[in-house]
N, C-alpha and C positions, 0 to 999 in steps of 0.2 A: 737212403731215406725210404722208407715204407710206404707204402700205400696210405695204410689205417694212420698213421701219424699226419700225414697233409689231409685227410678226411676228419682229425680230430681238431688238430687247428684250426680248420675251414668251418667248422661247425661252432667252435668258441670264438673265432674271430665276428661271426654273424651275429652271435647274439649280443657279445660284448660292444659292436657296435651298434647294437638296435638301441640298450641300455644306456646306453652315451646318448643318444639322439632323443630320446623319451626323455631320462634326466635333466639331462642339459635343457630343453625348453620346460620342463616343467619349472627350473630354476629362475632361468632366464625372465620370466611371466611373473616369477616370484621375488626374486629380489629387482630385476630389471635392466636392461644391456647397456647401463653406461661401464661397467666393469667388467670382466670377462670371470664372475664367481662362479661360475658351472666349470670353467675347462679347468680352471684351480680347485677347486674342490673334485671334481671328478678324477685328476692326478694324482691330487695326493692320497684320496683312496685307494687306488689303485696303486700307488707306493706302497701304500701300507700291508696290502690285499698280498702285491707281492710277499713282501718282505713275509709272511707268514706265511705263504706258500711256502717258501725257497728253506724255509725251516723246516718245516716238515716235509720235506719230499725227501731234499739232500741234504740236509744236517743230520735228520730223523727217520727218514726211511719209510715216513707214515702212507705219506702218500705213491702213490708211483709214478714212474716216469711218464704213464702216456696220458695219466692226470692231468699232471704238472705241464704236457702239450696243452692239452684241453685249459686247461683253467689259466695257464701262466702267459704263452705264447697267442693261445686263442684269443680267450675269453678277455683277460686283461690288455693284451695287445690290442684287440680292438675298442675296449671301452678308453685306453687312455690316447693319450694325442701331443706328440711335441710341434706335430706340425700345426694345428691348431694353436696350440699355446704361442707357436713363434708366429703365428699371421697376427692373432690376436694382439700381440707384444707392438711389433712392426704397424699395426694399424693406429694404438694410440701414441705412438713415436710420431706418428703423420699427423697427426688431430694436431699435434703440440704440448700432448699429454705427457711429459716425460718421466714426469713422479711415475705416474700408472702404469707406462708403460714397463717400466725399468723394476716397479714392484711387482708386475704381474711375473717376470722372467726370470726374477733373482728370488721372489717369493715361493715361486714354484720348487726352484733350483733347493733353494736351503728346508721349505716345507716337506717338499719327495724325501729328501736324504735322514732328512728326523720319523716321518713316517713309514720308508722301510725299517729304521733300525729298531723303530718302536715294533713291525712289524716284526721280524727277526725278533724280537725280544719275546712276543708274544708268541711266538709259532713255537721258541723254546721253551715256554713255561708250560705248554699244552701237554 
């Protein structure tokens, strides 16, 4: 492991968690905390975000590898959150919420995996 590579992650991890914490209360304020729509929309972005990196770096070659630290490990690592996602899931299980919570967990699950491949799909047509 490099140096400049945990100084590149370290630098995309800061921001992508700043952008998660702005976001997310901007959403929150916006639509409102009885549902956890920031940490799911913020995921599945970040699904997708992937999935479009992971295409052009290593399918495509466009990007490069200390990029793909920066943006994929960093930046997106820290904007997205399963541990979040999974407090968020576990809190409305507790409420008695179980619709919500079971949609929030399994929505994520099946929304991430359609918006990487959407992303994939996109990073190859680029």
């Amino acid at each position: 492991m490099k140096a400049a590579s945990i100084v590149w992650v370290f630098l995309g991890a800061g921001v992508g968690g700043t952008l998660r914490y702005v976001l997310g209360g901007w959403m929150t304020q916006r639509w409102g905390p009885a549902f956890p729509w920031h940490t799911l929309a913020i995921n599945i972005a970040g699904a997708f975000l992937l999935g479009v990196l992971m295409a052009l770096s290593v399918e495509r070659s466009i990007i490069s590898s200390q990029v793909r630290l920066l943006l994929g490990v960093g930046l997106l690592g820290g904007f997205t959150t399963f541990s979040t996602l999974s407090y968020e899931s576990v809190a409305l299980l507790q409420q008695g919420l179980v619709f919500q919570g079971t949609a929030n967990m399994l929505g994520t699950a099946v929304l991430g995996i359609g918006a990487t491949v959407a992303g994939l799909l996109v990073g190859r047509a680029i």
